[in-house]
C-alpha positions as a printed NumPy array, in Angstrom:
array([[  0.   ,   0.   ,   0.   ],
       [  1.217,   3.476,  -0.82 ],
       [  1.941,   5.506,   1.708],
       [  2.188,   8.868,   0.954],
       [  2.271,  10.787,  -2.758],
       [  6.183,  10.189,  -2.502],
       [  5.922,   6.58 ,  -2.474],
       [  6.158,   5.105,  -5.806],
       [  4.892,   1.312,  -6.405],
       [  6.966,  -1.385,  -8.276],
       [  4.03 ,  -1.07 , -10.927],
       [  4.869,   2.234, -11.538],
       [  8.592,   1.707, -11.279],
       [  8.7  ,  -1.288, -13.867],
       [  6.504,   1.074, -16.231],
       [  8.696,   3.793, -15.761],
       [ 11.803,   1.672, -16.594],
       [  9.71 ,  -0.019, -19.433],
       [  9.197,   2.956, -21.305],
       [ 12.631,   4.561, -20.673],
       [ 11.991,   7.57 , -18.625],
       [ 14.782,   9.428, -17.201],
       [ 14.73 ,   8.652, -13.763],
       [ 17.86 ,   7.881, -11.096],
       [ 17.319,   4.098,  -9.163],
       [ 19.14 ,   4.596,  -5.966],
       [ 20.052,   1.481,  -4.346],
       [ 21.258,   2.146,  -0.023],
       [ 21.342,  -1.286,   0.697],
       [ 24.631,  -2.904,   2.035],
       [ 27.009,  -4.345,  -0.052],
       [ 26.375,  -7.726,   0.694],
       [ 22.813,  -7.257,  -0.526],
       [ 23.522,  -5.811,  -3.332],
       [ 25.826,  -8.123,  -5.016],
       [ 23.187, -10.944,  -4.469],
       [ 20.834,  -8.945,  -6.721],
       [ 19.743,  -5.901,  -7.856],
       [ 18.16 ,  -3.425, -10.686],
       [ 19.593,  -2.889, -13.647],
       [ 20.943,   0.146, -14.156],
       [ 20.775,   1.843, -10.598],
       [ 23.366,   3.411,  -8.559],
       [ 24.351,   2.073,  -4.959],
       [ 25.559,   3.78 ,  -1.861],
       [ 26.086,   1.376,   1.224],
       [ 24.17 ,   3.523,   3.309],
       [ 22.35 ,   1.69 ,   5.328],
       [ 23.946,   2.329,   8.431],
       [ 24.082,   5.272,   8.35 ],
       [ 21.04 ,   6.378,   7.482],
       [ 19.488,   4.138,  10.716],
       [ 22.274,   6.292,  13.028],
       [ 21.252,   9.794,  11.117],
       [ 24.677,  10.769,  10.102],
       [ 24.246,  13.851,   7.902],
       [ 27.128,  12.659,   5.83 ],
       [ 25.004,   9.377,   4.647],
       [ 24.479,  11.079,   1.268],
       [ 27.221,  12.691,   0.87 ],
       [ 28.471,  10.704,  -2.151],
       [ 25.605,  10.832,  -3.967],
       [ 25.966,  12.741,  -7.203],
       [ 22.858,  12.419,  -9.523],
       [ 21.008,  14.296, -12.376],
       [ 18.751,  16.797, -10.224],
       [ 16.319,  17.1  , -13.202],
       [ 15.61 ,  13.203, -12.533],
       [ 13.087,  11.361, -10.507],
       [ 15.178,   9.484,  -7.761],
       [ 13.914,   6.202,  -6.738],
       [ 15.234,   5.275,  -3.211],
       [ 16.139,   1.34 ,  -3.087],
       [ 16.165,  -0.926,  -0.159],
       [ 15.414,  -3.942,   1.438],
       [ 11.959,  -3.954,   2.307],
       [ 11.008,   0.015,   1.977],
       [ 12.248,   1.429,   5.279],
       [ 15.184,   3.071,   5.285],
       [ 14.741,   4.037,   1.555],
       [ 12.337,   6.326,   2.943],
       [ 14.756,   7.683,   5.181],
       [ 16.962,   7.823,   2.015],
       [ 14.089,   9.493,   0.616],
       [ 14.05 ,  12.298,   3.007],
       [ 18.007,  13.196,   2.754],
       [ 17.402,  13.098,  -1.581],
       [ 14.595,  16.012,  -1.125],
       [ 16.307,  18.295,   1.612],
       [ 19.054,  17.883,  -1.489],
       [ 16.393,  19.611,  -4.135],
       [ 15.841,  16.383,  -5.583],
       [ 12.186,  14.908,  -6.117],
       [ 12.647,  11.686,  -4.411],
       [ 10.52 ,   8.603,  -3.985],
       [ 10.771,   5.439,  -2.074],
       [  9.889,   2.065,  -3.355],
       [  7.361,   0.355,  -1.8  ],
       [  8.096,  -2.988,  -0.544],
       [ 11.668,  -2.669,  -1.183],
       [ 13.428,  -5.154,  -3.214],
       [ 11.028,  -7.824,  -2.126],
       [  8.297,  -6.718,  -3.713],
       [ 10.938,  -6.019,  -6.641],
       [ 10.947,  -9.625,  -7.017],
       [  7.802,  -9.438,  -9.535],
       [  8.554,  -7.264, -11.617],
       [  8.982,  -8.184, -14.972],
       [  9.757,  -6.737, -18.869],
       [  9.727,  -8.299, -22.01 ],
       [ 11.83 ,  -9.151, -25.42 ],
       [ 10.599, -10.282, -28.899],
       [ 12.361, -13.015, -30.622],
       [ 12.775, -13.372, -34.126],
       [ 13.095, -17.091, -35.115],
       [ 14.567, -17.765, -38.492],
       [ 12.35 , -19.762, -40.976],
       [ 12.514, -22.826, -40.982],
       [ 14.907, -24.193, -44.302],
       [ 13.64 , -23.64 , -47.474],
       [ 11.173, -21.1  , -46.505],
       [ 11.06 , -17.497, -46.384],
       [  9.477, -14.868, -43.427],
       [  6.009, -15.275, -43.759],
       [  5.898, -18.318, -44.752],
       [  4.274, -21.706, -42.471],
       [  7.244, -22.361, -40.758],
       [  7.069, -18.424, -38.991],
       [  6.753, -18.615, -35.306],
       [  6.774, -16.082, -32.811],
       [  8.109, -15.8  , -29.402],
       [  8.082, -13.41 , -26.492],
       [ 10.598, -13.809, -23.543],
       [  8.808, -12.688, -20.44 ],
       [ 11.527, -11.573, -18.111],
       [ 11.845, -11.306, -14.064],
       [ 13.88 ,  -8.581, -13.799],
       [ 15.443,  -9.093, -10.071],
       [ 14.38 , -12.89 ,  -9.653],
       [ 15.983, -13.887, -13.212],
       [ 13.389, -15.88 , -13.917],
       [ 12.799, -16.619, -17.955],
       [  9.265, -17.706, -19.378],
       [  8.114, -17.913, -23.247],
       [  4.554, -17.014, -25.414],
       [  5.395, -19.435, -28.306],
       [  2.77 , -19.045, -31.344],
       [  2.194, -20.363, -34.591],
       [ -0.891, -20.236, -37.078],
       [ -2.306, -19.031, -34.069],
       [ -2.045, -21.142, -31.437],
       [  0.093, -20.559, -28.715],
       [  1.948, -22.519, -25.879],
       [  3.322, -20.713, -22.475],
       [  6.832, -22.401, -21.745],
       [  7.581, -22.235, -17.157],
       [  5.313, -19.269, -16.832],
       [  6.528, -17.329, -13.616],
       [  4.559, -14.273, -13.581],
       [  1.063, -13.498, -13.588],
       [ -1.147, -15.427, -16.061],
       [ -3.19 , -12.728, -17.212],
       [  0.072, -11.45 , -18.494],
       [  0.273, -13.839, -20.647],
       [ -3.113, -14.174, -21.45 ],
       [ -3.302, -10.468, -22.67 ],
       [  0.02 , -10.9  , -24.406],
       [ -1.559, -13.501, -26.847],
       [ -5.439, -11.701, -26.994],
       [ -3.569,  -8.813, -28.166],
       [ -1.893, -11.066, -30.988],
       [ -5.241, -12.703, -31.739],
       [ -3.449, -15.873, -30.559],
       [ -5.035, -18.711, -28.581],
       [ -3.382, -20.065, -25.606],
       [ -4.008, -24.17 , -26.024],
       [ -1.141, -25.499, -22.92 ],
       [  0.893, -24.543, -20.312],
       [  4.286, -26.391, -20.619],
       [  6.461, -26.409, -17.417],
       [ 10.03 , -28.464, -18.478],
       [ 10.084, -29.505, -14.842],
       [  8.955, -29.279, -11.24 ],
       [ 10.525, -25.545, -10.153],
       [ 12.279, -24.587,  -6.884],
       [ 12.645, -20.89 ,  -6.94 ],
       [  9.852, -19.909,  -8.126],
       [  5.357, -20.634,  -8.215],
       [  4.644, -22.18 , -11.471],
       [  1.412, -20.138, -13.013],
       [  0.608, -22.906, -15.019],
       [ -2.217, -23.835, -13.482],
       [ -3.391, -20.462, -13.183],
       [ -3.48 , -19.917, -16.972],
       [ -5.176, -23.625, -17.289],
       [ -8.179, -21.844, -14.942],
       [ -8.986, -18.647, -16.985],
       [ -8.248, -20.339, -20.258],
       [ -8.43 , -23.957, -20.078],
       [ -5.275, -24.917, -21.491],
       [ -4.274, -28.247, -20.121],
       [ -0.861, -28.506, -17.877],
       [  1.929, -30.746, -19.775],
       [  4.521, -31.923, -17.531],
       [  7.158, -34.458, -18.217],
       [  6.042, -37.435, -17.074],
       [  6.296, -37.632, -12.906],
       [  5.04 , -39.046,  -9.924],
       [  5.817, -35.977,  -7.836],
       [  2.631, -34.213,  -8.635],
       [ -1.34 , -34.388,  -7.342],
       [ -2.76 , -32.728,  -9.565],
       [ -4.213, -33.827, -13.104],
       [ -1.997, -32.905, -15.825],
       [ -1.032, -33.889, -19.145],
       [  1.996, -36.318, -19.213],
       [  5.199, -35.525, -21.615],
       [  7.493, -38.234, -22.614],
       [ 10.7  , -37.896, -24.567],
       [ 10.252, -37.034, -28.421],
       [  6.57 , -36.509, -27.829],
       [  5.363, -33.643, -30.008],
       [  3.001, -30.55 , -29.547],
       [  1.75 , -29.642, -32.808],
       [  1.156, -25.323, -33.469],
       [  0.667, -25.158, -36.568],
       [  0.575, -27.723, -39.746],
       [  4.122, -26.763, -40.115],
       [  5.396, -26.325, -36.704],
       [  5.632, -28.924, -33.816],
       [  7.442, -28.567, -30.453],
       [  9.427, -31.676, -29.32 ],
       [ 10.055, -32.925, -26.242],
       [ 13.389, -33.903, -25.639],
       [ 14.305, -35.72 , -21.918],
       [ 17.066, -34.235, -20.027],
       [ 17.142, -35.314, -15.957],
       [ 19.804, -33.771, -14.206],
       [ 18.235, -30.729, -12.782],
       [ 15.382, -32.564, -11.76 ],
       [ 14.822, -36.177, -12.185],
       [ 11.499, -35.08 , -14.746],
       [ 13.232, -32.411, -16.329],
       [ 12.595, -32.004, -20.326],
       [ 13.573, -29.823, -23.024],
       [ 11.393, -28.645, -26.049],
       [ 12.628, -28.851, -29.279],
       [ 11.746, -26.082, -32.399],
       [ 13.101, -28.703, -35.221],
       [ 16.87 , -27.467, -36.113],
       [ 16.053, -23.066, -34.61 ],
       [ 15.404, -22.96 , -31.134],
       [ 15.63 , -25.22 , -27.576],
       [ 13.694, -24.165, -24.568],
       [ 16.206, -26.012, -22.119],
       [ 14.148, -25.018, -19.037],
       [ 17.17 , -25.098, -15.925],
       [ 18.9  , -27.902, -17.748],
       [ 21.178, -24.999, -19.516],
       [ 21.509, -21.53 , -19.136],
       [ 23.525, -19.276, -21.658],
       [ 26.336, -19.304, -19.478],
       [ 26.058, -21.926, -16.792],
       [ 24.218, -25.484, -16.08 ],
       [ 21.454, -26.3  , -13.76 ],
       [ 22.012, -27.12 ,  -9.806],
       [ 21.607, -30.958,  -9.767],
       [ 20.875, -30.996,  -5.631],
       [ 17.389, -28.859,  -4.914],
       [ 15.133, -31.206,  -2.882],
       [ 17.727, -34.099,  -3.47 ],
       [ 19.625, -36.338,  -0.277],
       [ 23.755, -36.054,  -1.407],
       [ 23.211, -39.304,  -3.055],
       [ 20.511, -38.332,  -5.1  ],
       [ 22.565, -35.018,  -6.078],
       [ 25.462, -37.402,  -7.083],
       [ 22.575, -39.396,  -9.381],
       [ 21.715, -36.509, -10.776],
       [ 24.887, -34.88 , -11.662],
       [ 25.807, -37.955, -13.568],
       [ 22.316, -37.649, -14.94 ],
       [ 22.951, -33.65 , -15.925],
       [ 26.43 , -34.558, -17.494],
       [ 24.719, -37.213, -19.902],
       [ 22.217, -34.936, -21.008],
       [ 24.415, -31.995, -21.982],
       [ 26.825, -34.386, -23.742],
       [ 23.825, -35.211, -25.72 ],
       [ 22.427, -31.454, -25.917],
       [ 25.811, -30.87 , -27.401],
       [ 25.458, -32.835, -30.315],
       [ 22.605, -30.979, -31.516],
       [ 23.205, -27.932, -34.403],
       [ 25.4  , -25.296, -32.78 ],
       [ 23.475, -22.908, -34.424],
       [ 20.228, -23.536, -32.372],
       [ 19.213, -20.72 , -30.428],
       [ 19.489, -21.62 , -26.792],
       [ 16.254, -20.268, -25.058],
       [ 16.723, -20.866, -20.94 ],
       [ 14.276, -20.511, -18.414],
       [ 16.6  , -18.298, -15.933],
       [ 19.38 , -16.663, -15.971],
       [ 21.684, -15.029, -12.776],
       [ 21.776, -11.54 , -13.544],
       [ 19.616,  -8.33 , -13.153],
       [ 17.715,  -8.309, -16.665],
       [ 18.114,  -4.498, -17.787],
       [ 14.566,  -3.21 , -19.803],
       [ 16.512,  -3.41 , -22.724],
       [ 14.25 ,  -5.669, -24.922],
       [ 17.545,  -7.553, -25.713],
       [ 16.569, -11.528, -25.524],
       [ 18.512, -13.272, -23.232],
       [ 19.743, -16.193, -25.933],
       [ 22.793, -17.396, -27.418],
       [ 23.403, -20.596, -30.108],
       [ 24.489, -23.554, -29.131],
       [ 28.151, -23.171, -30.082],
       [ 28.308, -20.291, -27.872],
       [ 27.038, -21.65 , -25.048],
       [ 29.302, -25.003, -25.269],
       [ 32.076, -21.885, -25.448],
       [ 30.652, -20.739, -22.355],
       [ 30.887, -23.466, -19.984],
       [ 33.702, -24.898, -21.202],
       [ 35.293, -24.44 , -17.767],
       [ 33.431, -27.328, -16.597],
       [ 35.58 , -30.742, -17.291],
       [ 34.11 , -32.904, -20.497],
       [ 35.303, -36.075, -18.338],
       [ 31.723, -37.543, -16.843],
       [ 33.52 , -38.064, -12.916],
       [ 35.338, -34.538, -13.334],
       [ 32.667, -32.49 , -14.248],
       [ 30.368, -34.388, -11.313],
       [ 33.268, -33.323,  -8.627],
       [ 33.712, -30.223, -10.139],
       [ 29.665, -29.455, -10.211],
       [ 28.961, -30.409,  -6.86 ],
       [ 32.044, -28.299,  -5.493],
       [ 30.672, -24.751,  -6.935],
       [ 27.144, -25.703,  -5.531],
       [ 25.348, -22.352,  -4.083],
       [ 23.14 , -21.65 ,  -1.464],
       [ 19.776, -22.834,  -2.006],
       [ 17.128, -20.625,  -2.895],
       [ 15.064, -19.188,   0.061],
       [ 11.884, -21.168,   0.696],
       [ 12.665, -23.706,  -1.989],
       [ 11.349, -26.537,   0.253],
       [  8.053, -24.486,   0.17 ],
       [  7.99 , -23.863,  -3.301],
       [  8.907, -27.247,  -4.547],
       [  5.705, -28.608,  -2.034],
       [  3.345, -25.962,  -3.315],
       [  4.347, -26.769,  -7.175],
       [  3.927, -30.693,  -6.207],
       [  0.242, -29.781,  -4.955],
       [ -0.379, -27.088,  -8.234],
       [ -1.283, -24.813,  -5.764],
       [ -0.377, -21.087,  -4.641],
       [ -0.481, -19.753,  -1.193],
       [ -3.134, -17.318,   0.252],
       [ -2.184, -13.736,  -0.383],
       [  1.061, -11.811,  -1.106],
       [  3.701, -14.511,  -3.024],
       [  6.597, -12.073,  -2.284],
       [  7.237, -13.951,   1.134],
       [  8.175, -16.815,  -1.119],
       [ 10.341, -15.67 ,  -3.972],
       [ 12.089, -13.174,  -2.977],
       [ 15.823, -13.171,  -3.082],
       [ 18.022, -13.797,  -6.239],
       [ 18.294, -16.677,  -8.416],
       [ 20.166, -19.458,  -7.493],
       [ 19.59 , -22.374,  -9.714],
       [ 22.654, -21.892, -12.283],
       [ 26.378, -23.45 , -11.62 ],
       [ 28.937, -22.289, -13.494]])
């Protein structure tokens, strides 16, 4: 809830950012906070402390465009209203985010992504597909609106499904399935949101870890679009026992948190040390065969570990480059398991929460922020 006519929402923010106005995105958090996540483009000032012991010297470093909004940047709201304060007794108009960086957690922009034709055809022509990379700007999370001849698919949606929803009314596309490529840790699936207000059926790879009906995926099944267009399902466990990517014939691979475009998946979420061991073996099979694909497919994740700037830049790269990418992880199957399982990070906050509540298909009752806030965690490099 807004407070005051100086408080500024994340809604407002994001749009603000969206559309490119010239505004200043003052981040006082401490440093520590900061380099777990943050957004793009904004200026930080470990000022926390001070601000909390009212040292008029808390600001002092702050040098900013005066003829700019500021946006004051915290933790949870608090002291950026303090922040807040100091920026307008400076002659600057100054606002303080609401919620903080936890509520920054769902915000989100967008990218378009052009798809080459398939071979032999030309733009236009019934191979044309388009896709939209939904973006979670501080979380990191990835999702996809994939359409062709009008029918669309929603690849690990992770914001809200009217989003998405709108996004393909707009386009005069119909939604017809929710694809997650596995069960998620870090953040709520919205599958089953979209397969409420649309009635597009859940496909999951095939798993015993969920309750709830769905529609079962099993390797080199296919989801047809259009009469020229099919997504494949290709199995990949490693991440996740279930885990899947889907295949756009020799042009694209949504490889869900199987790869990134600069980094693998975590093998170890919800997993006893054994089962990460499994798993790692599992993930180092499945790349090996990912890697003999075209290098020129276009690598579409479903998260990535940095702040995603409102650029409407997709975050992509081919094949080739990714391969490039990780190459600092050993080709040798029992090197690349030691080496993986020694550059494990922290676990996401409230995965164990997350992972139950995307078992069930369920959300929780109210605000979601409690649950996925906090950076993303699910890539090793």
């Amino acid at each position: 809830m807004v407070k005051d006519k100086n408080d500024i929402t994340v809604d407002k923010l994001r749009e603000w950012l969206d559309k490119g106005k010239a505004i200043s995105v003052l981040d006082v958090r401490p440093e520590a906070e900061r380099a777990e996540w943050s957004i793009p483009g904004s200026v930080h000032v470990d000022a926390y402390q001070k601000l909390w012991e009212n040292d008029p010297e808390a600001l002092a470093d702050v040098h900013l465009p005066i003829d700019n909004p500021v946006v004051a940047v915290c933790a949870k709201g608090r002291t950026s209203m303090l922040a807040r304060e100091r920026l307008e007794a400076a002659g600057y108009k100054a606002y303080s985010l609401v919620g903080g960086m936890k509520a920054w957690s769902l915000a989100w922009n967008s990218a378009e992504i052009v798809i080459p034709p398939a071979k032999g055809d030309v733009p236009g022509g019934p191979s044309e597909v388009f896709v939209i990379q939904f973006r979670r700007t501080g979380k990191g999370c990835l999702s996809y609106l994939v359409s062709a001849g009008g029918r669309a698919v929603v690849i690990d949606p992770s914001i809200d499904a009217k989003v998405y929803i709108d996004a393909a009314a707009k386009r005069g596309w119909t939604i017809v399935a929710s694809l997650d490529t596995h069960v998620h840790a870090d953040h709520l699936s919205r599958a089953r949101q979209i397969e409420k207000l649309t009635g597009a059926p859940v496909a999951l790879p095939e798993t015993t870890r969920v309750s709830f009906p769905y529609q079962a995926v099993r390797d080199s099944d296919a989801l047809p679009l259009s009469t020229a267009v099919a997504l494949s399902a290709m199995r990949t466990p490693g991440h996740t026992p279930e885990s899947v990517c889907w295949r756009l014939d020799n042009r694209a691979i949504f490889t869900g948190d199987t790869l990134f475009i600069d980094a693998v998946g975590r093998p170890d979420l919800a997993a006893t040390a054994k089962g990460a061991e499994q798993r790692a073996h599992a993930l180092w099979r499945s790349l090996d065969h990912l890697f003999t694909l075209p290098a020129s497919l276009l690598v579409l994740p479903s998260h990535t570990d940095h702040p995603v700037p409102f650029d409407k830049t997709p975050i992509m790269a081919t094949l080739g480059q990714v391969k490039e990418a990780v190459s600092g992880l050993p080709s040798n199957e029992k090197e690349f398991v030691s080496t993986l399982l020694s550059r494990i990070p922290p676990p996401p906050p409230m995965y164990d929460e997350i992972v139950k509540l995307n078992e069930k298909g369920t959300m929780p009752p109210g605000d979601v922020t409690d649950f996925e806030a906090g950076a993303n965690r699910c890539a090793v490099k």
